[in-house]
N, C-alpha and C positions, 0 to 999 in steps of 0.2 A: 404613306409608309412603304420602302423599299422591301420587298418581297424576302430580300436576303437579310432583312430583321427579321424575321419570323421567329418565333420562339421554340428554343429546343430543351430538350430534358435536365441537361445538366448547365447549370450558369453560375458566375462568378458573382454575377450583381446579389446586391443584397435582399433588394427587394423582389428582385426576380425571384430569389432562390425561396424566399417565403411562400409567396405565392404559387410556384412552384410544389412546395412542400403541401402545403396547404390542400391543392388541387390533386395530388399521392394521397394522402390520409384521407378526404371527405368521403369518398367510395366504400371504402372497409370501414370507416368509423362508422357510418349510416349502417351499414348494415350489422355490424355488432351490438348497436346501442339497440338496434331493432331486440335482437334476438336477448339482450339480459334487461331490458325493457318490458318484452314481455315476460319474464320471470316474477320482475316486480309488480308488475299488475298484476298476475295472477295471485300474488302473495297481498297483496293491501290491497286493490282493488277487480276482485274473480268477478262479480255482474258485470263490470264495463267491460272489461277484455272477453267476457263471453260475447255477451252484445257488441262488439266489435267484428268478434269473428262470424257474425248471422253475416251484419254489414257488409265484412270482409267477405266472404263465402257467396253473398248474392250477387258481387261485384265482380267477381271472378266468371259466376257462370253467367252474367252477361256479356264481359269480354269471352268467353268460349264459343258462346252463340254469333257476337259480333267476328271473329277470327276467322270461324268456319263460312262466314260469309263471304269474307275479303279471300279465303284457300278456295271455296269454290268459280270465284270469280276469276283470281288469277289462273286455275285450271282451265276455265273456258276461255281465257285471251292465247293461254297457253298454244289449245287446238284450234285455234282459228287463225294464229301468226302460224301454226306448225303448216298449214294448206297453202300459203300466200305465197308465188312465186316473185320472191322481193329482191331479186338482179332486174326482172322483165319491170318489175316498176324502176329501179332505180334508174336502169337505161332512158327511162323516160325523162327524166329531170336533166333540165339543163348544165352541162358540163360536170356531168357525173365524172365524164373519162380523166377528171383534174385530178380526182381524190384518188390517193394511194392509204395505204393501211400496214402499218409497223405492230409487228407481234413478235414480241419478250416473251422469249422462256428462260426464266433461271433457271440454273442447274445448281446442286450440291454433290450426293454422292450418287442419283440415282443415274440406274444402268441405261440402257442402248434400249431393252426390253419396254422402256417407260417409255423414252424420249423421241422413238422413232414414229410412233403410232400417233402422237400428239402432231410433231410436224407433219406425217401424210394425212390427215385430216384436212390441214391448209391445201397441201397437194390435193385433196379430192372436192374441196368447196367449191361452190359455182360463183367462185369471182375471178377476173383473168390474173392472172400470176406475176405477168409483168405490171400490177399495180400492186404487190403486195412486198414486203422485207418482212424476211424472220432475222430473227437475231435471238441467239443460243448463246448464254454470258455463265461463264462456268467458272465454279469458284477455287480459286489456286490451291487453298488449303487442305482441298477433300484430295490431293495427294496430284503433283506435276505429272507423273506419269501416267497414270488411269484417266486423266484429263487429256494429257496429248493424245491420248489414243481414244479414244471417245471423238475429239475433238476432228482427228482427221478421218474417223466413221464415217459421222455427219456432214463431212467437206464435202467428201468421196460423193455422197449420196444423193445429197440436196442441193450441193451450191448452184445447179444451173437448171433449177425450179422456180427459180424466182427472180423477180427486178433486182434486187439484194438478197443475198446470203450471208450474214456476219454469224464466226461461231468466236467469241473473245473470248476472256481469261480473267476474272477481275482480280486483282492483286489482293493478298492478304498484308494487314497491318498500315495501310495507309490513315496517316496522321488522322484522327479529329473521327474516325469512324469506327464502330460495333459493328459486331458479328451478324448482319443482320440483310435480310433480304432488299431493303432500300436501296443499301448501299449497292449492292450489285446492280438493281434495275437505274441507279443512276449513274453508276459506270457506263455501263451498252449504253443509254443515253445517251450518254457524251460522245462516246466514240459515232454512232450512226449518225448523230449531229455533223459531225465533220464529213461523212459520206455524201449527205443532205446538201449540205454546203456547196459542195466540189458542185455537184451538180445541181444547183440553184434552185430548190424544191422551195415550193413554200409553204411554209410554218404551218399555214391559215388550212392545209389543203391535204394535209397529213395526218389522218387519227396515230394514237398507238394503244395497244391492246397488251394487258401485261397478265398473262397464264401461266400460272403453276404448270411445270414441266410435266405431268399428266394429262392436261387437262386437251381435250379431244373438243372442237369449235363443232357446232351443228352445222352441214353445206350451205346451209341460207346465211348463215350469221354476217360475214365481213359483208356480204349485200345487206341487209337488213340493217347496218350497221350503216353504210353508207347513207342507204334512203334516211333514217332517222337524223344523218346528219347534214342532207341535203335539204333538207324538209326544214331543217329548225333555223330561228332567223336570226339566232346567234351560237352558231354551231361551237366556236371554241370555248364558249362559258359554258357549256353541259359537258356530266359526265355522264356513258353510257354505260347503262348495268343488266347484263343477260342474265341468265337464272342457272347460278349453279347447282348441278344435282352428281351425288357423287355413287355414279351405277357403273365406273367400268368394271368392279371387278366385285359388286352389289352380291351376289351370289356363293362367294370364296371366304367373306369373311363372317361373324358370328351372328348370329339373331339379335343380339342384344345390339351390338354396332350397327347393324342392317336398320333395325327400328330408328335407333339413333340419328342415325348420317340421312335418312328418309326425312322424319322430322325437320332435321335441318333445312334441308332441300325443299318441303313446306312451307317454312319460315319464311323461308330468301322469296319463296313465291308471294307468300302473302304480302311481305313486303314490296312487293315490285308495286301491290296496286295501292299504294301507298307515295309515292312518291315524293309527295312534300317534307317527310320525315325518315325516311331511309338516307344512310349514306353509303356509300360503293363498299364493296367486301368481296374478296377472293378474287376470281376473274374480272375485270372492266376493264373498259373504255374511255377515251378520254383525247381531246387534239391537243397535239403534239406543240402547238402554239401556248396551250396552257399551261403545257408542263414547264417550258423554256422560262416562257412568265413568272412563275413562281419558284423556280429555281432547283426544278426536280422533286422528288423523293428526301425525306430526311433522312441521314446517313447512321442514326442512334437511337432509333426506335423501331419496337418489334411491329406493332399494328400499321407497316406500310399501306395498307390496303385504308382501309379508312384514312389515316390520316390526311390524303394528297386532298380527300375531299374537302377536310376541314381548313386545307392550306387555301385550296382554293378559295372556297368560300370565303374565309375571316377576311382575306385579302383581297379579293373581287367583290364582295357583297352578296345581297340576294339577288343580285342579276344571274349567280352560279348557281345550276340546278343538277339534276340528276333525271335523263328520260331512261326508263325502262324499256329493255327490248325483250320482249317476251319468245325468247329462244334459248334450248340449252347448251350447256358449257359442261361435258360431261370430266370426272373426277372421279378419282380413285375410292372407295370408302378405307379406313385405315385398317391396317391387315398387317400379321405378325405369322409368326412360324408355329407359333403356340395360342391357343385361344383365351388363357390371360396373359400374354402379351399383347395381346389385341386389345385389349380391353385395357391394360396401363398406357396402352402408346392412344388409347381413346381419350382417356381421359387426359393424359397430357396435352393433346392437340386442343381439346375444349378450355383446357385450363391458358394455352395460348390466347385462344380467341378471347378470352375470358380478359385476358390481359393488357386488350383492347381500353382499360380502366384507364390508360394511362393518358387516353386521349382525353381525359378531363382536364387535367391540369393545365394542358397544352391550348385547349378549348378555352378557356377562364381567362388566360393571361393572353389567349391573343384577342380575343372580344373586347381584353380592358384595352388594347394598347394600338388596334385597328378600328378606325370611325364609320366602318364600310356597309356594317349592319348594324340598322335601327335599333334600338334599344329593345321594344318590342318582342321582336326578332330570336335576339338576343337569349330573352328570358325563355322565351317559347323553348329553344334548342336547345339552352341551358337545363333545364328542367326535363327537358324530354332524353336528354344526354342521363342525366343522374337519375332520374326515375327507372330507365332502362335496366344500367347497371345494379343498382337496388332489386328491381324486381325479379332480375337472374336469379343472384343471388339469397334470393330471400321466397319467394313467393310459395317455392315447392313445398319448403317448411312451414311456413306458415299454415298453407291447408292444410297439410298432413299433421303436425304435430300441436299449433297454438290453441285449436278450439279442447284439446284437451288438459292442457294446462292447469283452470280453475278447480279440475278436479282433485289433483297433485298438490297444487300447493293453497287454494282456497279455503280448505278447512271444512268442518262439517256443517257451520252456518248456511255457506253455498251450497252442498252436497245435498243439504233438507230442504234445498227452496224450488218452487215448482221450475225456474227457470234451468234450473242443471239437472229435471228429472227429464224437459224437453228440449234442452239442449241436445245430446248424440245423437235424437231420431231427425231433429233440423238440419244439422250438419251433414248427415247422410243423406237425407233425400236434396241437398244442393248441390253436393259433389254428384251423385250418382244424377243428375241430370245433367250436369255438365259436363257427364262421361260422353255428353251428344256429339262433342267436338275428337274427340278419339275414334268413334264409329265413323265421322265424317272423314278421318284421316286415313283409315283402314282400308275404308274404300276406292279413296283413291290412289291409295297407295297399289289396291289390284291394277288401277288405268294406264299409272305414271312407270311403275319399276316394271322394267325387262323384266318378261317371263323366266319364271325358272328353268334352266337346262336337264335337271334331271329329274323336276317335276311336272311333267305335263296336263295342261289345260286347269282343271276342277282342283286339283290335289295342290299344284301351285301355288295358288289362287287361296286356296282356304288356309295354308298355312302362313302365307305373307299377310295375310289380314288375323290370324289368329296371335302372331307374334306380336301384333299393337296391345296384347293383354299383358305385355312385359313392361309395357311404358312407364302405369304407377309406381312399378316397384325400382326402375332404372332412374328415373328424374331426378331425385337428389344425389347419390351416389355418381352419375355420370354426366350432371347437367348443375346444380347447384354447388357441391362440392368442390367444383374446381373454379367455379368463378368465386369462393368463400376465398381460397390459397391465395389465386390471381391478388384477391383486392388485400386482402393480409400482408400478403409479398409484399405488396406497394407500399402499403400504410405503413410499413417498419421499415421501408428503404430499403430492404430484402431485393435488388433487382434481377430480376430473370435474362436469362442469355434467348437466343431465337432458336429455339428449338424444335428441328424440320422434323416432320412426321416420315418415317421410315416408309419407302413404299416398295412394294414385293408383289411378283405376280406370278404365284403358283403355277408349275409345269414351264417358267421360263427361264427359269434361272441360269440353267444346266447351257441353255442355249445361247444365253447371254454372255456367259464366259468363254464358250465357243467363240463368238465371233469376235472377242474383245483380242484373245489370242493368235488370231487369224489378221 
């Protein structure tokens, strides 16, 4: 099957469109049936859905023990890739000097402020410059003027730092494509293809790296990035995925976001040591041969970041993997002018990732309609796709709110049975041990986030770890709640536009308008 059948969101076919539909709905329907499901057990049957939630609750704080394991592991690969002079290895491998490395930054409306510190970043890694292209793909619509002039900033400043300098333009309203981030990284795609071309690069020998226009590369990275894909023996079937963590500006925005964007940045950790089961998200990596292969980025869906993995994959097989490069990829945390604006522009960016639900359907129809993974396989990734989204969605509430249930609606039969006089002291003493996994996060939350600027040393330090006591109270509200809308939205064909997270860097602004008018 031809790469350019891939399956997209919206189809004509009939049977697509069901299944399509079908793969929209399962997400939110799962997780609603959950939530008035347990209603009704609680009402007809209150011992078993107590006895579920022992079940449920013991199951948890094994995964919390098993979690803090995979967080402290990926922290120690962390510091031991953070020591590793990985250009002086890479040099060593034969015909390192072949590999060059293409790094995408889309642009929307953000300022000069954002976008110039991400590019000197490249400017400052320890990889030679003449093996490297930026290419800065800015979107027509966020206004032709503020674009041109931006656009000729970044000429001025950077074009002769590098092998290639593209700063492009991608048109708004071209046929068959959404508002949405794909579209643009496969516009600069195309275009740097044609540069590639003229001068006879090959495919096979080219990564490309696609970074949120924030996002700040660790010096080692495009080296480390190299070696992992000098080293592998089938470099263009991996994708590469660094550890996003979002500390540049970790100190400016709220405690509750701070907690938040941390956790996250945990997550991505844990998952790096994971790999058989993670797919790429936010910053990666990936050869440029791959991409051509499968025919880019989809031009109509919001979760570009995951998706290209699933293109790959459905389409390659399991030969297409994911190595973890245990380096970071620093990012903005989400930050407003007011402190609940920070907190609705929070939840809306979670409610995006959230909306990441759509890659199921997509998931579904192209496993039915690509032979390339085993059935097997299949079900594995299938199941661990929709378990995932469910247990966003669902999990918080559950601990927090189902083991009390029976009490509400069981009646006084359960109320007098000795099972619901020791039911609330069970539930508590399981959660409260598997509060081990938030101490374990607190902690390292002191090793990992940049010190405080205006907290020094001790005072710093106990208040970044005192802040992880906001966690319980933030997790549904900031973390369930919008992946509840995400799969809602979906489930009723409610579809969401791509909606870029506003990003602002206090004390710059003033000077960013400076130079924009200059």
């Amino acid at each position: 099957m031809n790469a350019l059948d891939f399956p997209t969101p919206r189809t004509t076919n009939a049977r697509d469109f069901y299944l399509q539909r079908f793969g929209e709905v399962l997400p939110g329907f799962l997780t609603w049936s959950t939530f008035i499901g347990a209603v009704l057990a609680a009402i007809y049957y209150p011992v078993h859905l107590a006895v579920f939630m022992i079940v449920f609750d013991v199951f948890w704080l094994i995964k919390a023990i098993y979690v803090s394991i995979h967080l402290v592991d990926g922290y120690a690969k962390l510091k031991e890739n953070l020591k590793i002079d990985w250009f002086s290895r890479a040099r060593k491998i034969k015909d390192w000097e072949k590999i060059y490395h293409i790094v995408i930054f889309p642009v929307y409306k953000e300022g000069l402020e954002i976008i110039r510190p991400s590019i000197q970043s490249i400017v400052d890694s320890n990889y030679p410059k003449d093996k490297v292209i930026v290419v800065l793909t800015f979107e027509e619509r966020s206004g032709r003027d503020l674009v041109k002039k931006r656009v000729e900033a970044v000429r001025k400043e950077f074009s002769d730092k590098f092998f290639i300098f593209l700063a492009t333009v991608h048109p708004d309203g071209i046929p068959g494509e959404a508002k949405v981030k794909g579209a643009n990284l496969t516009w600069a795609a195309k275009k740097i293809k044609k540069i590639i071309d003229e001068k006879k690069l090959k495919y096979e020998n080219i990564t490309v790296s696609t970074l949120d226009c924030d996002s700040r590369v660790h010096p080692q990275y495009l080296a480390a990035l190299s070696h992992a894909y000098l080293n592998n023996p089938n470099p263009t079937r991996s994708s590469y995925q660094p550890l996003p963590m979002f500390f540049n500006n970790i100190w400016d925005t709220t405690s509750i976001s701070r907690v938040i964007i941390t956790g996250s940045a945990f997550w991505n950790m844990i998952q790096a040591t994971r790999p058989e089961r993670i797919v790429t998200y936010t910053s990666h990596s990936m050869s440029f041969k791959a991409v051509t292969d499968v025919n880019y980025w989809p031009v109509n869906m919001i979760s570009d970041d995951s998706i290209i993995f699933w293109k790959c994959f459905i389409v390659f097989g399991i030969e297409y993997d994911i190595k973890p490069i245990f380096l970071p990829i620093y990012m903005d945390a989400v930050q407003a002018e007011t402190a609940w604006q920070t907190l609705v522009n929070q939840y809306k960016q979670y409610r995006r990732w959230a909306y990441g639900a759509e890659n199921t359907a997509i998931i579904l129809r192209g496993f039915i309609k690509y032979k390339k993974v085993p059935l097997k396989e299949k079900i594995i990734r299938m199941w661990s796709e929709i378990y995932g989204r469910h247990s966003w969605a669902t999990a918080s509430i559950m601990v927090a709110t189902f083991g009390w249930l029976p009490f509400i609606f069981g009646g006084e039969n359960f109320k007098g049975s000795v099972l619901a006089s020791n039911l609330p002291v069970t539930l508590r003493t399981l959660m409260f041990v598997a509060m081990f996994g938030l101490f374990v996060s607190a902690f390292l939350s002191v090793l990992i986030v940049p010190p405080n600027p205006k907290l020094k040393g001790k005072k710093g330090y106990l208040r970044l770890m005192l802040e992880w006591i906001l966690l319980p109270f933030v997790a549904i509200p900031m973390g369930t709640l919008p992946a509840i809308d995400a799969q809602t939205r979906l489930m009723f064909g409610k579809y969401m536009q791509f909606w870029v997270t506003p990003k602002i860097r206090k004390g710059n602004i003033e000077t960013e308008k400076a130079k924009i008018a200059n």
